[in-house]
N, C-alpha and C positions, 0 to 999 in steps of 0.2 A: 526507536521505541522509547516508550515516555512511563517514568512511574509514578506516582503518586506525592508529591512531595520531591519531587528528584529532578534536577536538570544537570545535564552533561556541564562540565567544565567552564567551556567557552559564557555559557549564560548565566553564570552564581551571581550577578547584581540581581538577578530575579529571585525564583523560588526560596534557593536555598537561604540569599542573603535575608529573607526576610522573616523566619522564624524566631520569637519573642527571645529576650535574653534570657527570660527565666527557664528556657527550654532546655538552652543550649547543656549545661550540665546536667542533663537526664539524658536516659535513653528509648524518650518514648517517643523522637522519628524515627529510629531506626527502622522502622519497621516497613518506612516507604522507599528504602533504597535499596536497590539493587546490591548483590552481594554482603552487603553489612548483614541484612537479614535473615542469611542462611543459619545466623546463630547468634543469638541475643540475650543480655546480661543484665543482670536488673542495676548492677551497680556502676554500669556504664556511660559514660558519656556521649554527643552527639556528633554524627558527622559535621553538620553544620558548623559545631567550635572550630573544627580543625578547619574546615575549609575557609574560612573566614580569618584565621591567624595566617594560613598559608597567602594568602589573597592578598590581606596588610603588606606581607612581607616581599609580595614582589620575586616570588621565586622563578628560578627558570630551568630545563633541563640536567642542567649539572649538580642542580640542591640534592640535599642528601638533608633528609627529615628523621627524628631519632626520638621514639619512645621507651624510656627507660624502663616503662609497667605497663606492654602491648594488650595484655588483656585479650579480648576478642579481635584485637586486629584494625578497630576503628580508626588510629590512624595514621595507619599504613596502607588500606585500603582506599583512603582521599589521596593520600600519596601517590599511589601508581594509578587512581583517574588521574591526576592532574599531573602526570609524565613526571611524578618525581622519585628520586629514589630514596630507599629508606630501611631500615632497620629496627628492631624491635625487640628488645628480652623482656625473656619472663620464663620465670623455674617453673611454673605451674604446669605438671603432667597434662592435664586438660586443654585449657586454656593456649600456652604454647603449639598444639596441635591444631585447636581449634582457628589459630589464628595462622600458620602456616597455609592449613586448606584455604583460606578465606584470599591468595596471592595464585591462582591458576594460571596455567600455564595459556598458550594463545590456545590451541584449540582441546577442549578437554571435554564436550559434548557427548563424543562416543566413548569417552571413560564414565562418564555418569551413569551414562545408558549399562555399561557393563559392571557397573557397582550397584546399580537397580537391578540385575536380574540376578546379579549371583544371591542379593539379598532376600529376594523373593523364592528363591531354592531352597534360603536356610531358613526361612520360614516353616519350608515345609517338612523339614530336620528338626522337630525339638530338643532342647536339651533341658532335662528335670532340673528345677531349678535348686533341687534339694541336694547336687551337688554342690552346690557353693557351701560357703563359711558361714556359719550361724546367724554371726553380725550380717553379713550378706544378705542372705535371703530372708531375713526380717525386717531391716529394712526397706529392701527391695518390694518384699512381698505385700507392704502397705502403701507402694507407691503405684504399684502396677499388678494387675489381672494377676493370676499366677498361669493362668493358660495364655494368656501372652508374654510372661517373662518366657516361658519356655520357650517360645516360637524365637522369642527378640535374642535368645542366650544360644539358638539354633545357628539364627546368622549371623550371628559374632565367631563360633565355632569355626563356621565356613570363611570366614574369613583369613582365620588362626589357620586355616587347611590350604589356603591359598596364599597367592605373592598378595593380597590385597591387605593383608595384618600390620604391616608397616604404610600404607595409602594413606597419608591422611584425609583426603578426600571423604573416603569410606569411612574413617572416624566420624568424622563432620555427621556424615548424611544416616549414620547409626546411631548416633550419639542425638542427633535430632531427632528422628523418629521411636527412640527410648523416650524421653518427653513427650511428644504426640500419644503414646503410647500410656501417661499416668495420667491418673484419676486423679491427682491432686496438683496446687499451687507449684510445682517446681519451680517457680520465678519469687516464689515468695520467702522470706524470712523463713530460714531453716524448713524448707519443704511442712511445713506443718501438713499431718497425713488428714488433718480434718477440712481441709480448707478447700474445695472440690473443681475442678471442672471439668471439660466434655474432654473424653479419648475416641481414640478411632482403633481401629485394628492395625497390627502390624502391616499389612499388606496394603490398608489406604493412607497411611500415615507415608510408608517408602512411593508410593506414587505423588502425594503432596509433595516432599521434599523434593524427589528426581526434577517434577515440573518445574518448582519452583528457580530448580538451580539452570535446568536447560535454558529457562526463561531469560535468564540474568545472562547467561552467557553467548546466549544470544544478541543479549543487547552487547554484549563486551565486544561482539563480532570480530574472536581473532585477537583481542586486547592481550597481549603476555604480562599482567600483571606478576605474574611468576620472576620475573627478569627485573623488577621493578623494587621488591621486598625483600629483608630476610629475617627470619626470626631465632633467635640467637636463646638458647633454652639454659636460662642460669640468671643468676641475680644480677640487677645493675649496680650492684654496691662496688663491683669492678668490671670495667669494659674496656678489658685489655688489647681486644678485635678491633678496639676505633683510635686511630693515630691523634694528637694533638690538633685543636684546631682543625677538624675536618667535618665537623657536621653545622650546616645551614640553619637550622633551626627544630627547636624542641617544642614539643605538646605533647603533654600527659596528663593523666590522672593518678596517682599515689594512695596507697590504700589509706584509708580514715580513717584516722586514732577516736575508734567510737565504738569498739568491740565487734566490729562485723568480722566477722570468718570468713575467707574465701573459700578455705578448705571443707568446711560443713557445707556450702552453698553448693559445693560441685558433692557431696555423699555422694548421692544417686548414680551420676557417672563411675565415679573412682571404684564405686563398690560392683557398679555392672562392669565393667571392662576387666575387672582382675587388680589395679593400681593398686589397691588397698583394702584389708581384709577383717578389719577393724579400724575400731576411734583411734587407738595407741597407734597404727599403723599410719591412718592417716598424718597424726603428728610425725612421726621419723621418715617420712617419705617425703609429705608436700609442706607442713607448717613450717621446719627447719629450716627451708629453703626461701620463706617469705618475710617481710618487713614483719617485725614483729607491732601487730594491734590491735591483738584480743588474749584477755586471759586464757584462750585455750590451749594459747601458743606458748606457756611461760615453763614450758619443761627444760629447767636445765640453763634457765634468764635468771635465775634468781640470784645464783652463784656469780654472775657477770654483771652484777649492776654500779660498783665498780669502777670498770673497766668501762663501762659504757658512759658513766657521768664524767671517769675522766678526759674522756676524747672529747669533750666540747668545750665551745670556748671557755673563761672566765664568767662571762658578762652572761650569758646563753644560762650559764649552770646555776649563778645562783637564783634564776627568776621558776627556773626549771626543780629546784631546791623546793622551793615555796612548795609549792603544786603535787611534789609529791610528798609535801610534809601536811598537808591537808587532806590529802588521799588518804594518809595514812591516821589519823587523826578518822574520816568518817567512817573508814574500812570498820575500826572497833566499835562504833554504833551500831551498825547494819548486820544483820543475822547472816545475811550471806556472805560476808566478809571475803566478798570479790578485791584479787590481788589487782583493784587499776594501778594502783601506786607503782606495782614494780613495770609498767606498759611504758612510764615516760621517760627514764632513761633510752633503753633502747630503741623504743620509734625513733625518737631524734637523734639518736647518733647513729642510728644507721639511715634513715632519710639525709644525714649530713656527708655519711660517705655518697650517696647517691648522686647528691648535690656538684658536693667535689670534682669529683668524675664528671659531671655534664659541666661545669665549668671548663675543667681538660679539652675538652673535645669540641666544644662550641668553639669556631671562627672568630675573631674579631667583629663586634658590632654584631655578631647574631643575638635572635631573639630566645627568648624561652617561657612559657606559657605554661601554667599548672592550673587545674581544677581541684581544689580541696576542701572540705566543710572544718568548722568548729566543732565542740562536740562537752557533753555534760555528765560526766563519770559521778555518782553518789552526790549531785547535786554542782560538783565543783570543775568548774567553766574550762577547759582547756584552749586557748585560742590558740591552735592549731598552725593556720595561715600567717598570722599577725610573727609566729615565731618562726616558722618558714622563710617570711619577708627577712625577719632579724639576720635569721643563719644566714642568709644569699649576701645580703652588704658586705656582714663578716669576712664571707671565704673571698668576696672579688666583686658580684656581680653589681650592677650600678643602675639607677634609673628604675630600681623595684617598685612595685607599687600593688596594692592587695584591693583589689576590687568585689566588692558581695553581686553576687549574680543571681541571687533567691534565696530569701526565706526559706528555712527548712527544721524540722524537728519537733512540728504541731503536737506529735505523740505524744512528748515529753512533758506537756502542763498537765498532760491527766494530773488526778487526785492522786492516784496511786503511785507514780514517777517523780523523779527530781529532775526536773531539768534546770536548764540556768535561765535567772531572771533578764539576764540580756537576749537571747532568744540564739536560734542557732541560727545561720547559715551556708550556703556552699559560694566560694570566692575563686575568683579569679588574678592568681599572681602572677604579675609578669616585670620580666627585667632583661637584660643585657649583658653581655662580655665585654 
């Protein structure tokens, strides 16, 4: 079976290999592959990148591939196509689930089938959505129908009534069809509830996903991806699970010091499933637990800045100094006197523990591979990458090299934005043990 965009392993000099550079750190193929598209992220990267560093690198059977920020699973999923094994954290309540389901076992068909019908039962069960928490059903209630939260909060219920409540699977393919299911952007920048487009009913939404996945694993025919992954639910700032010297080679993505939330991007989920029951909640449950790189995350960072400038190097801190004595400087121009200043300590010294660690564990002579952007706080340029490359020489690694793989950040010359007169884009670092 053939998708769109997609060829099995054995043929990557074709299709796959041939997708523009500037693509590769987006995630707008995903959408033609199998499996990856069970569940898609705007802030994603492509199968393609991974398959294409894995391909350089001449892996075989016994490689062990290792993303320290799995995200949706993107690439650990190229991993177990291409028979390799691999590993993946990430705290993220969502996300870590999402990316688990995304590693099925070999035949998991008539589990679909049986996560499709219990769903369409609980369909037929509402639950008011006026039990939920305030914050809950207000947000909720601008995203989706309120006679379909009800039906969609039905088979969630039923799930919670069954062994299916711990399936991630069943997460996956409800957690999908809650999206199929709003009226607005949920891929977009903080769900804006004005920004519109088509829903289906619960009931043809759970028939789209069931297809979609029987489809896919049809094509896996049998494939135990399941045997292949694992996803490991905690920060990579330590990966105590992986022995010295044992993983083949690294590809990730790291969140980008550019104010994006990952925790607001998933509201919708965290507040339908129960995770979280407010903004404060979402902070002590999921932000605590992530790279800190948006002001919304700085509850309780302010006290620790410190400690965080002291963990880096000499040379690293005082160029790091500047940057946030600039920050702090246009903070008191600006009305909204956004805390970025106190963001650059911490990203980089916990992106350096992160570092460290994959240094630990990378083999001799393995590769490691990052996708990361630059980025324009109150006007004043963070190079991002450029300091990434810095930190990697520092802790060890060798043959670094920071490559731009697209333009990106058009938004930013509005009249009304500062962005930076260098312009932004997303890069590609890579280096060596």
């Amino acid at each position: 079976m053939q998708f769109p965009g997609f060829a099995p392993p054995h043929s990557l000099r074709g299709s796959l290999m041939s997708v523009a550079e500037s693509r590769l750190p987006t995630n707008t193929t995903t959408r033609f592959h199998p499996v990856h598209r069970w569940f898609n992220f705007i802030a994603g990267f492509s199968p393609e990148f991974v398959h294409r560093r894995c391909e350089m690198a001449d892996l075989n059977g016994e490689a062990l591939l290792l993303d320290p920020f799995a995200g949706c699973g993107t690439s650990l999923v190229v991993a177990a196509e291409r028979g390799i094994n691999s590993v993946g954290y990430d705290p993220h309540p969502v996300f870590s689930r999402i990316c688990s389901a995304k590693l099925p076992g070999g035949d998991e068909i008539e589990r679909v089938c049986h996560i499709r019908d219990q769903l369409l039962i609980g369909f037929q069960r509402p639950s008011a959505a006026t039990k939920l928490g305030k914050s809950q059903v207000e947000f909720l209630g601008k995203l989706i129908p309120l006679e379909a939260l009800d039906r969609l909060l039905g088979a969630r219920e039923l799930l919670h009534a069954t062994d299916l409540a711990s399936d991630n699977l069943a997460f996956l393919m409800l957690s999908r069809i809650v999206d199929r299911c709003s009226h607005s952007q949920t891929d977009g920048i903080y769900k804006a509830p004005t920004s519109k487009k088509n829903c289906v009913s619960p009931e043809s939404a759970c028939m789209e996903v069931a297809n979609m996945l029987i489809e896919d694993l049809e094509w896996l025919d049998g494939n135990d991806f399941g045997s292949r992954g694992k996803v490991i639910r905690q920060s990579s700032r330590t990966m105590e699970q992986l022995e010295d010297r044992s993983v083949s080679i690294i590809v990730t993505s790291p969140p980008y010091l550019n104010n994006f939330d990952y925790a607001e991007m998933t509201r919708m989920l965290l507040y339908f499933w129960g995770i979280a029951t407010s903004w404060g909640d979402i902070t002590e449950k999921v932000r605590t637990s992530l790279i800190v790189n948006t002001t919304t995350a700085l509850k309780g960072q302010k006290e620790r800045q410190g400690l965080y400038r002291a963990s880096l190097c000499p040379t690293l801190r005082l160029d790091l100094d500047q940057l946030v004595g600039n920050l702090r400087v246009r903070k008191q121009e600006k009305s909204g006197k956004k805390d970025y200043d106190l963001l650059i300590y911490p990203y980089f010294s916990q992106m350096s523990d992160v570092l460290r660690e994959a240094f630990r564990v990378l083999r001799m002579g393995a590769q490691i591979h990052i996708v990361v952007a630059d980025a324009a706080l109150y006007g004043v340029h963070i190079a991002t990458p450029q300091i990434l490359q810095a930190m990697m020489l520092e802790i060890g690694f060798r043959d670094v090299a920071c490559d731009l793989m697209r333009q990106r950040g058009t938004r930013w010359t509005l009249a009304k934005r500062e962005g930076s007169p260098l312009g932004l884009g997303e890069y590609h670092i890579h280096g060596a043990k």
